[in-house]
C-alpha positions as CSV (number, residue, x, y, z in Angstrom):
1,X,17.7,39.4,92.5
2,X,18.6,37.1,95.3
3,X,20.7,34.3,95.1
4,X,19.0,30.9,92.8
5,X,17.8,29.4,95.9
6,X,15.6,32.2,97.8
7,X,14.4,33.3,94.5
8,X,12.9,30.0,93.5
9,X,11.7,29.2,96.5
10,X,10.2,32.5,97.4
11,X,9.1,34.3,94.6
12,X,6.8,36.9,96.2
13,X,10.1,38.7,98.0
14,X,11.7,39.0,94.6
15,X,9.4,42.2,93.3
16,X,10.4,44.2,97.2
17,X,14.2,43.2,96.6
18,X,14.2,44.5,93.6
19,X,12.4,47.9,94.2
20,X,14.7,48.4,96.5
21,X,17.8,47.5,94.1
22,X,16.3,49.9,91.7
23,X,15.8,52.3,94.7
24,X,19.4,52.3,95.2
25,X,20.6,52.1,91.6
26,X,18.4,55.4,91.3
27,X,20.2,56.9,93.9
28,X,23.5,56.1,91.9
29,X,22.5,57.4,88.8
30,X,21.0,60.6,90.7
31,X,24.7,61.0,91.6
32,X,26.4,60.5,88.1
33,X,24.1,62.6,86.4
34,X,23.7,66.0,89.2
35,X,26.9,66.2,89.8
36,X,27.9,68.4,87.2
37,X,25.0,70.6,87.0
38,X,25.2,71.1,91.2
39,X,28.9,72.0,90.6
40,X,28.6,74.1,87.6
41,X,26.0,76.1,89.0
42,X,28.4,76.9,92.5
43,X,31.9,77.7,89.7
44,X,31.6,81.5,90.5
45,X,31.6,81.0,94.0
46,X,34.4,78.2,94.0
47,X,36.9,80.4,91.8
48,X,36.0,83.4,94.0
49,X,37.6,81.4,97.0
50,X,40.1,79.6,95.8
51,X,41.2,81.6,92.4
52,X,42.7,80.0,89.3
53,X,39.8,81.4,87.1
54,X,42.3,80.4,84.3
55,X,42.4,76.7,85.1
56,X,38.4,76.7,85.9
57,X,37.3,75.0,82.6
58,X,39.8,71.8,83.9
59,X,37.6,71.0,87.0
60,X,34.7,70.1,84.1
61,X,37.3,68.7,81.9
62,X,39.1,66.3,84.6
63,X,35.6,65.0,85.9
64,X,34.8,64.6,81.7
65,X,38.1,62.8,80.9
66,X,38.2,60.5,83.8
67,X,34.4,59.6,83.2
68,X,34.7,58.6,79.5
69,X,38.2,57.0,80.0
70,X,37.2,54.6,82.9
71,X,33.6,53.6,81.3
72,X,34.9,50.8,79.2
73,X,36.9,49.3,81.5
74,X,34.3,49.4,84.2
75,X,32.4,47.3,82.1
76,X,34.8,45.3,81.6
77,X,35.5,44.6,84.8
78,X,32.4,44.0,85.6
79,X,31.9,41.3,83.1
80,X,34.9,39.3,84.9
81,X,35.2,39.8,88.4
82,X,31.3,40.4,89.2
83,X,28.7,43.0,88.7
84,X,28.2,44.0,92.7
85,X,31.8,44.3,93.6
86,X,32.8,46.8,91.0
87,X,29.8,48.5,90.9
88,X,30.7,48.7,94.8
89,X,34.2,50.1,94.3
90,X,33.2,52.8,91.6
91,X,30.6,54.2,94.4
92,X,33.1,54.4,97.3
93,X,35.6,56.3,94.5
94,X,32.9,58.4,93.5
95,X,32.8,59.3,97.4
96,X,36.0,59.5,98.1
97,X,36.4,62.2,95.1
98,X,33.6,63.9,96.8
99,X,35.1,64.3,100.0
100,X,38.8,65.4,98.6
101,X,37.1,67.6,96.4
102,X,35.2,69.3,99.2
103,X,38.4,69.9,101.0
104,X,40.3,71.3,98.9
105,X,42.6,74.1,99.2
106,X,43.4,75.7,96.0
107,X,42.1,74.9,92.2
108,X,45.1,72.2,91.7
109,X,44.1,70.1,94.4
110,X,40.2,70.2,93.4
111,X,41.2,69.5,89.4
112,X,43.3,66.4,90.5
113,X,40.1,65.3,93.0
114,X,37.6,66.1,90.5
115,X,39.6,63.2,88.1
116,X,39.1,61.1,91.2
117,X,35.8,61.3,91.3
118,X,35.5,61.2,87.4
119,X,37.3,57.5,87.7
120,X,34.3,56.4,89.9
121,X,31.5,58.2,88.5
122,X,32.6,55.8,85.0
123,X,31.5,53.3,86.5
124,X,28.4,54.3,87.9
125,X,26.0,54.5,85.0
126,X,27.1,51.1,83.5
127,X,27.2,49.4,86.6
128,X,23.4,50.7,87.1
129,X,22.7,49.7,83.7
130,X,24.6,46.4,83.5
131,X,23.1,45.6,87.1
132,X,19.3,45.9,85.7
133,X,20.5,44.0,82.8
134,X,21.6,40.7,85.1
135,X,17.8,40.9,87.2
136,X,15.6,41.9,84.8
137,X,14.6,39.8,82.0
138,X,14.8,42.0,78.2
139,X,11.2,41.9,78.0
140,X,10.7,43.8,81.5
141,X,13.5,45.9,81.3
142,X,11.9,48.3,79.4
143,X,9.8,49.6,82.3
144,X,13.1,49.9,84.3
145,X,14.9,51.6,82.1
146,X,12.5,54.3,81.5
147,X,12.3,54.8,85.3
148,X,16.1,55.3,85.0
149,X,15.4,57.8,81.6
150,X,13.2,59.8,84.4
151,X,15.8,60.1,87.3
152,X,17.7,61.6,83.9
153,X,15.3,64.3,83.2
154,X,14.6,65.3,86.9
155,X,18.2,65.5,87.8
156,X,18.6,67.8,84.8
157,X,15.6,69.6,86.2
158,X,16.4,69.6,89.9
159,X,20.4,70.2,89.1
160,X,20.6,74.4,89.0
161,X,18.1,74.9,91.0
162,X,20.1,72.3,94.4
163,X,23.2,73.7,93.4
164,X,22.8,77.0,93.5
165,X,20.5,76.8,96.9
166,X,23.1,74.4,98.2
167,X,26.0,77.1,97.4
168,X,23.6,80.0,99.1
169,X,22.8,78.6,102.3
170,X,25.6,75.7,103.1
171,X,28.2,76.7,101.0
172,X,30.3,75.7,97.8
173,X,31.9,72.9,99.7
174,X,28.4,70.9,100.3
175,X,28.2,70.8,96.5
176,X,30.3,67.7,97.0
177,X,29.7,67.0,100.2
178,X,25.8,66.1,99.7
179,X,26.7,63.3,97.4
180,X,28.5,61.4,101.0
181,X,25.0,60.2,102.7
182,X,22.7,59.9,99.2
183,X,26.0,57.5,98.5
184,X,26.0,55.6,101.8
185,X,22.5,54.8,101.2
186,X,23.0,53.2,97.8
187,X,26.2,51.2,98.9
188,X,24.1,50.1,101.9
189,X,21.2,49.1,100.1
190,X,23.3,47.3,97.3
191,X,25.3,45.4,100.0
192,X,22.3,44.1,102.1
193,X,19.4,43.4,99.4
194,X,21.9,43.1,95.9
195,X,22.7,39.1,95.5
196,X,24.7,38.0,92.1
197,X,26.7,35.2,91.6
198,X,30.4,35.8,92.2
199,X,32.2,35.5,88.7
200,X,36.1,35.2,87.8
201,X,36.9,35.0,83.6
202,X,40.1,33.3,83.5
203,X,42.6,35.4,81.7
204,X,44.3,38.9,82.6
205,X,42.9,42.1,81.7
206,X,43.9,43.3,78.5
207,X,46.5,45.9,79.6
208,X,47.5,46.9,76.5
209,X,44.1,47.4,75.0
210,X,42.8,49.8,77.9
211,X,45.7,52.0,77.9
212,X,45.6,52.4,74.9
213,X,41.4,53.0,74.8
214,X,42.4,55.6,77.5
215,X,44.7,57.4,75.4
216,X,42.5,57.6,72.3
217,X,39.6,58.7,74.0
218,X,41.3,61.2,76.1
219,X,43.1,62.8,73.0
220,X,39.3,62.6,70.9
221,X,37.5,64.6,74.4
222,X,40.5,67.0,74.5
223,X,40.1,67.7,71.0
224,X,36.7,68.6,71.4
225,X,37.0,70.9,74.9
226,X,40.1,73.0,73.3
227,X,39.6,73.2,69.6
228,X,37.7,76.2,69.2
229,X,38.6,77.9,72.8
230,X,41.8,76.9,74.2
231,X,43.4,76.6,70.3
232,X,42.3,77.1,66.8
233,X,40.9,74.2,65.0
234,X,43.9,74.0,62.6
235,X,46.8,74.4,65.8
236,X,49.5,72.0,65.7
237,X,47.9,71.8,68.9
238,X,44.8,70.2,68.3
239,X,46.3,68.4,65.0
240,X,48.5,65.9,67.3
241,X,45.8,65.3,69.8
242,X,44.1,63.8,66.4
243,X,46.9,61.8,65.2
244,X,47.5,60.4,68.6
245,X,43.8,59.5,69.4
246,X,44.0,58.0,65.8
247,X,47.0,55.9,65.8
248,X,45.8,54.6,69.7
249,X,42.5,53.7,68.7
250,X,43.6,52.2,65.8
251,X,46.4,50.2,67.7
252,X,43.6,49.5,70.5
253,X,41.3,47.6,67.3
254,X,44.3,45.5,66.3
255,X,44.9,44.4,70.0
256,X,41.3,43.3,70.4
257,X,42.1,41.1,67.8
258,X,44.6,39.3,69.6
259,X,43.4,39.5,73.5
260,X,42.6,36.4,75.4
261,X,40.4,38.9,77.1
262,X,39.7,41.6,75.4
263,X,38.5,45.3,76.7
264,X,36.0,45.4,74.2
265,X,35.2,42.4,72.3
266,X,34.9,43.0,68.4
267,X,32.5,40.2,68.4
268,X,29.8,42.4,69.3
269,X,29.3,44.6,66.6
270,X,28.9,41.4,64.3
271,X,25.2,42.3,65.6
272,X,23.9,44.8,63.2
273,X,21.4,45.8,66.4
274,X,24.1,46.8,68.8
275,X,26.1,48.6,65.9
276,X,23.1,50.6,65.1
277,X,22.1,51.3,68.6
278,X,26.0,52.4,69.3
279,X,25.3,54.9,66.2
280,X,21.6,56.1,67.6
281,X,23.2,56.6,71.2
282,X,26.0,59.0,70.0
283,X,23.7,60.9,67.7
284,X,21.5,61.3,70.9
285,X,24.1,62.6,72.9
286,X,25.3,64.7,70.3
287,X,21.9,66.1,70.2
288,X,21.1,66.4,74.0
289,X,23.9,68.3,75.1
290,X,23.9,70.6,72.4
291,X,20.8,71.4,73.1
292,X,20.7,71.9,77.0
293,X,23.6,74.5,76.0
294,X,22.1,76.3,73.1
295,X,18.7,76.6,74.2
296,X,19.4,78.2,77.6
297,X,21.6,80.8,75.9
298,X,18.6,81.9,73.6
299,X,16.4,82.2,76.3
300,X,18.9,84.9,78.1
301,X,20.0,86.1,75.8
302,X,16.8,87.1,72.8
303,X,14.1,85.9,75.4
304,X,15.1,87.9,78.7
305,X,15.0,84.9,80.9
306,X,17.4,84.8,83.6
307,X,19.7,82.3,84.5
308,X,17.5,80.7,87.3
309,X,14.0,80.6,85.1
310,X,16.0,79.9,81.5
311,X,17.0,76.2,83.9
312,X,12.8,76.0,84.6
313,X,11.9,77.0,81.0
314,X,13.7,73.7,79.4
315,X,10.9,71.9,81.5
316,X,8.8,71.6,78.2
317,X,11.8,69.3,76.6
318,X,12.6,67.6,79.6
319,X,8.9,66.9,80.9
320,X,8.1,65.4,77.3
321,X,11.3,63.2,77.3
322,X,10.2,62.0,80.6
323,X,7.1,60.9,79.9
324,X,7.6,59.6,76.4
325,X,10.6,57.6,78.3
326,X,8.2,55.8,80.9
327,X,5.5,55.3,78.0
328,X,7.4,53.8,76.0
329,X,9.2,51.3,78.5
330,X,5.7,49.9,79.3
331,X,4.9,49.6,75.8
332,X,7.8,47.9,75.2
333,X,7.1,45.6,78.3
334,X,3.5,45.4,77.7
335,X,4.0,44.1,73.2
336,X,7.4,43.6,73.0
337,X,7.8,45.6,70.0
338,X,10.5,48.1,70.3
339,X,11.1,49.3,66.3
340,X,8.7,52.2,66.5
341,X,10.6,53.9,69.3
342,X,13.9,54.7,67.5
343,X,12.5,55.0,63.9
344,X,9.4,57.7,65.9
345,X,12.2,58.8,68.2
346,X,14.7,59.8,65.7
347,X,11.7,61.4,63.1
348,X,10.4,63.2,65.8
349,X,14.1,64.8,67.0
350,X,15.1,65.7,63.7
351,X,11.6,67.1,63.7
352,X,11.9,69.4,66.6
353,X,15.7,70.3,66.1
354,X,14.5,71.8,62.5
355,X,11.5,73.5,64.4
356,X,14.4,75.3,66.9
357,X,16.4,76.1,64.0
358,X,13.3,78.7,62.7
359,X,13.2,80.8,66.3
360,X,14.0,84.5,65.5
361,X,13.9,87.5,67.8
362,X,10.1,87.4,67.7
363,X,9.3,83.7,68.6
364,X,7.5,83.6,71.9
365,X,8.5,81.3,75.3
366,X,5.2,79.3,74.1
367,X,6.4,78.3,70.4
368,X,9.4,77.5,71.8
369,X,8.2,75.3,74.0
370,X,6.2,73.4,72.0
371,X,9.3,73.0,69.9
372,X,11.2,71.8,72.7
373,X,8.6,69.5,73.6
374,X,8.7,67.9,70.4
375,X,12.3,67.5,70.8
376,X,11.7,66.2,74.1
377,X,9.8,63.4,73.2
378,X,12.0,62.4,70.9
379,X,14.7,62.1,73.0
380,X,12.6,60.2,75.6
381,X,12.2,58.0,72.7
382,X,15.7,56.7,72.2
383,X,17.2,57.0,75.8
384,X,16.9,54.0,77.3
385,X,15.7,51.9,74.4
386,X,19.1,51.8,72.8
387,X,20.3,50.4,76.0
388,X,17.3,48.0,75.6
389,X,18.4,46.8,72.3
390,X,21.8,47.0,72.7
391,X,22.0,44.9,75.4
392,X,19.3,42.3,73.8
393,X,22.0,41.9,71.0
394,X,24.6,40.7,73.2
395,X,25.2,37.4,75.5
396,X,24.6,37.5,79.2
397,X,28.7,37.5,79.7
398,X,29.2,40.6,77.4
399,X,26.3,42.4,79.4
400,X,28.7,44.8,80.9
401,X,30.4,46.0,77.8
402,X,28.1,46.5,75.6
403,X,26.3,48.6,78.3
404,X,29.9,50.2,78.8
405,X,30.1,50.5,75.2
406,X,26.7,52.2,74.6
407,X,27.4,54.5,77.2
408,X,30.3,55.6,76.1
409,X,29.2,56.4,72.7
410,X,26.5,58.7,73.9
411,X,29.4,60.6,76.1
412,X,31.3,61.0,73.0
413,X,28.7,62.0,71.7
414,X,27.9,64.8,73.9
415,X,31.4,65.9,73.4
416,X,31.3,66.3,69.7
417,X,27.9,68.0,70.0
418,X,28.9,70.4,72.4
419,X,32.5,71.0,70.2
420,X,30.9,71.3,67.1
421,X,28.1,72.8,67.0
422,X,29.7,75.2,69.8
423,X,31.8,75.8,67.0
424,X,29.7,76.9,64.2
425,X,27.3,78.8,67.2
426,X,30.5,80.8,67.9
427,X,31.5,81.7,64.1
428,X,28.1,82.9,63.4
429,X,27.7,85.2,66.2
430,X,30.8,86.7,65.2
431,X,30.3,87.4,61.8
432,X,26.9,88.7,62.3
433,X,28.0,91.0,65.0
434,X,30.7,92.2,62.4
435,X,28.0,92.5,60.2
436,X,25.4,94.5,62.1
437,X,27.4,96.4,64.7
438,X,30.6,96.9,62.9
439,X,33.8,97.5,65.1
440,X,32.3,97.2,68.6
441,X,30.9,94.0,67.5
442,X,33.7,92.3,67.0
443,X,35.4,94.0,70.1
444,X,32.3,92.8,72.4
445,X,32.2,88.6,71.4
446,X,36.3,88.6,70.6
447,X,36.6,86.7,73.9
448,X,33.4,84.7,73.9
449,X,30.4,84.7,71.9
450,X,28.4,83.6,74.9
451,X,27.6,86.6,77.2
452,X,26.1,86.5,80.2
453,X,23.6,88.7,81.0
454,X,25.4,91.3,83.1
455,X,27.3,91.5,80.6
456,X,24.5,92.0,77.9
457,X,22.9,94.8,79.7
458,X,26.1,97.2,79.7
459,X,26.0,96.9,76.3
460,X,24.8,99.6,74.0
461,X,21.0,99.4,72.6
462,X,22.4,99.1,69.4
463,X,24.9,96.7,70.3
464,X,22.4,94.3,72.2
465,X,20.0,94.4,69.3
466,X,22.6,93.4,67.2
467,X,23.7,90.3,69.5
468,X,20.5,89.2,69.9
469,X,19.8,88.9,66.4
470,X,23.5,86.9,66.4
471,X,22.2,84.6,68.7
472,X,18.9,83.6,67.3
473,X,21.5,83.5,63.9
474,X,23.7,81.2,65.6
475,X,20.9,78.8,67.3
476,X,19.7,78.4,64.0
477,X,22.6,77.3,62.4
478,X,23.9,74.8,65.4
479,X,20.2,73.2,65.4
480,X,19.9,73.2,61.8
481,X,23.3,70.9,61.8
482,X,21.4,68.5,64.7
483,X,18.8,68.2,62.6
484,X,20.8,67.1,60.0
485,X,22.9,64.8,62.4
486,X,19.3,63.3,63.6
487,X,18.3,62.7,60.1
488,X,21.5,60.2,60.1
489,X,19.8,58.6,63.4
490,X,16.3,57.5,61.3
491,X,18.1,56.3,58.7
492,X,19.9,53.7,61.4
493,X,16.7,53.1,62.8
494,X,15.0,52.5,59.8
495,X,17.5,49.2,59.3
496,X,16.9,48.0,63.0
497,X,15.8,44.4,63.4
498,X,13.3,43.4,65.9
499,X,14.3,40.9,67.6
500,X,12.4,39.3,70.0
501,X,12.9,40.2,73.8
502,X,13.3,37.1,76.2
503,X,11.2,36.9,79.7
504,X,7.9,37.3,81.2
505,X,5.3,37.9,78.6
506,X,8.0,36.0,75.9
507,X,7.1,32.2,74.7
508,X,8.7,30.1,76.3
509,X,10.9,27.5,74.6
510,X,9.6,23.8,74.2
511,X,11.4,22.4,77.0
512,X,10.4,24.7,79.5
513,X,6.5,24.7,78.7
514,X,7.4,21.0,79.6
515,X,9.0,21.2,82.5
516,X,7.0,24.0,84.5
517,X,8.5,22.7,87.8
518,X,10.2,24.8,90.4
519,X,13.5,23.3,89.0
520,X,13.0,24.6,85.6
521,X,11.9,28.4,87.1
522,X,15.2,27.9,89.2
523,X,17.3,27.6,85.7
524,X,15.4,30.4,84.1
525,X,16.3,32.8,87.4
526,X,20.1,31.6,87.1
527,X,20.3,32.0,83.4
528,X,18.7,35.7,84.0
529,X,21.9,36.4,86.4
């Protein structure tokens, strides 16, 4: 939105500035979310050059770490220094970590860039989200925000399939190097057409607090990459990354307490809404990611997809979760009413996670499908309307927390999704294989339970028969647990208050149907930034 005085005056610019805010906060997003799936897909290729296959899970893990440690205290800065500016800065980090990482020479140098670029890439989903929530009023944010759930889906899509022609025909480095113009665009467009007030909070950043929010969520998101791989769940290991992360976050509560400005306010989750939207979002991302890892796996492995068409054959999940994201922004826009969506959203996942949980050897790509599709839509559901809500629940000068806040929670989410139900994927693949193939079953997963499919096909008939009945054993059992995890999610939903959304479409309060002047519609734009 542009600054008070050209938007009053000239209301008919304000719908091109924003499309092209929206284009450029698209753009960012784009980056945030592909970057992982362009670079995962070019990791053989990148270890092939520069070795260190024993350090490769750390280029993931850095980029991770960096990503859910900085998110909060984007937010934060954001909230007291001014949306633009540190939206600005997390971009250029973002590119410079591209750059470095495109460079490098060995797997140490592109571990410490891929931190770099994990830094900025923090604050690039709340800045896009906390940005949308300064223009656009609650009540038209919904329409937004699904447009933002649909860049989601398609870069999930469009991820494999760009990094792995990207790494064929230009070349591993270009993986990191395409992010340089599509991020020049989005810093251009933000710095021409992007006009917010400049803020400054009085008070110093709450040290302390986000060094000590930094700590506890680096030792919860290392807990859940090694337990289970690197070290055994019980490790002493594994066992002082929780005590750490627990005494931190529990020091980083008691700080909040006392902070002139704290990290994250407490204040906040006095709103039952935003607490229950925090709780929805990590069940979500506990969901998601479990199931973009599980699913793909089934299909190689049971289905015979390959790696390339088991990417296009998740398009059932991810087509429904787009559209059902764009529906129900407009609905949202068009009534106000927002209950139905988590409370449909949640029934409907825990719904399709217990349909994947029946697929056996026998179930066809099309019932699986449909199954994902159900899934799907009840993802599309809850992805941007618990950013909605949340960020309804809060005051204009918390915008950027609680949208920091929200986010994180679904990336912790993910974390403890993948962890977990990675976990009990892993166990039951291994014991049925000891079950059904005896000695050379526990010889062929005692390194991983995930093979890929070169390595499937050496395998004995006997052998493959019996890992493929292990897989579709193990899928069950991980999506049975989601189900179970998204029953947890309607219950929240079920105690969600709807609160009316503010903005066009809204009644207006008494003293504004009275003053309909260009005065009063130049208080309502400043109050909206």
């Amino acid at each position: 939105m542009a600054d008070n005085t050209g938007v009053a005056a000239e209301p008919e610019k304000q719908p091109r500035s924003v499309r092209v805010v929206l284009f450029a906060l698209m753009v960012a997003m784009m980056l945030a979310m592909l970057d992982n799936m362009i670079v995962g897909t070019a990791m053989p290729t990148i270890v092939g050059e520069l070795g260190g296959l024993e350090h490769l899970s750390w280029v993931v893990t850095a980029y991770t770490l960096a990503t859910a440690a900085s998110t909060p205290i984007w937010g934060k800065l954001g909230d007291m220094y001014g949306r633009k500016g540190a939206f600005m800065t997390s971009i250029v980090i973002f590119l410079i970590g591209s750059a470095l990482s495109g460079m490098a020479q060995d797997m140490g140098q592109l571990i410490g860039f891929r931190a770099i670029q994990g830094l900025g890439a923090g604050g690039l989903m709340v800045g896009v989200m906390a940005i949308i929530g300064d223009l656009i009023p609650p009540r038209e944010r919904g329409k937004y925000q699904g447009m933002m759930a649909g860049v989601m889906a398609l870069a999930m899509i469009a991820g494999p399939l760009v990094g792995g022609t990207i790494t064929d025909h230009w070349g591993w480095r270009w993986s990191f190097y395409i992010n340089l113009p599509l991020g020049v665009v989005a810093l251009i467009a933000i710095s021409v057409v992007l006009h917010l007030p400049k803020k400054r909070v009085e008070g110093r950043i709450d040290y302390l607090g986000a060094g000590l929010l930094t700590i506890g969520i680096t030792a919860i998101v290392l807990v859940t990459t090694w337990g289970g791989s690197e070290y055994a769940w019980g490790s002493a290991r594994i066992m002082e990354l929780i005590a750490i992360g627990v005494v931190a976050l529990v020091g980083f509560v008691f700080v909040q307490t006392k902070a002139a400005a704290p990290v994250v306010p407490l204040h906040i989750f006095r709103s039952l809404n935003f607490t229950l939207m925090s709780i929805i979002g990590f069940i979500t991302g506990f969901v998601m990611f479990g199931a973009t890892l599980f699913l793909p796996l089934y299909q190689q492995s049971v289905q015979g997809a390959s790696a390339t068409n088991s990417g296009l054959l998740l398009l059932p999940m991810l087509g429904a979760m787009l559209v059902t994201s764009m529906v129900a922004g407009r609905v949202t826009t068009n009534t106000g009413r927002y209950k139905v969506f988590p409370v449909a959203g949640s029934a409907l996942m825990a719904v399709g996670l217990f349909l994947l949980s029946q697929m056996d050897t026998d179930t066809t790509r099309l019932t699986s499908g449909v199954y994902m599709a159900v899934l799907g839509a009840g993802m599309g559901c809850l992805m941007q309307i618990t950013m909605l809500v949340a960020q309804n629940s809060v005051e204009m000068r918390d915008m950027g927390v609680a949208s920091s806040t929200t986010t994180l929670a679904r990336t912790l989410g993910s974390s403890f999704g993948v962890a977990i139900m990675g976990a009990l994927f892993n166990q039951r693949v291994q014991d049925v294989m000891s079950e059904r193939a005896g000695a050379i079953g526990s010889k062929v997963t005692e390194q991983s339970a995930q093979l890929d499919a070169a390595s499937l096909a050496k395998l004995p008939a006997a052998a493959r028969e019996a890992y493929q009945f292990a897989v579709s054993s193990g899928t069950h059992s991980a999506f049975l647990l989601g189900a179970i995890v998204a029953v947890a999610s309607l219950v929240a939903a079920v105690f969600v208050k709807e609160v009316p959304l503010k903005g066009a479409g809204a009644p207006k309060p008494a003293e504004e149907d009275a003053a309909g002047d260009a005065a009063g519609a130049k208080r309502a734009v400043a109050e909206a930034v």
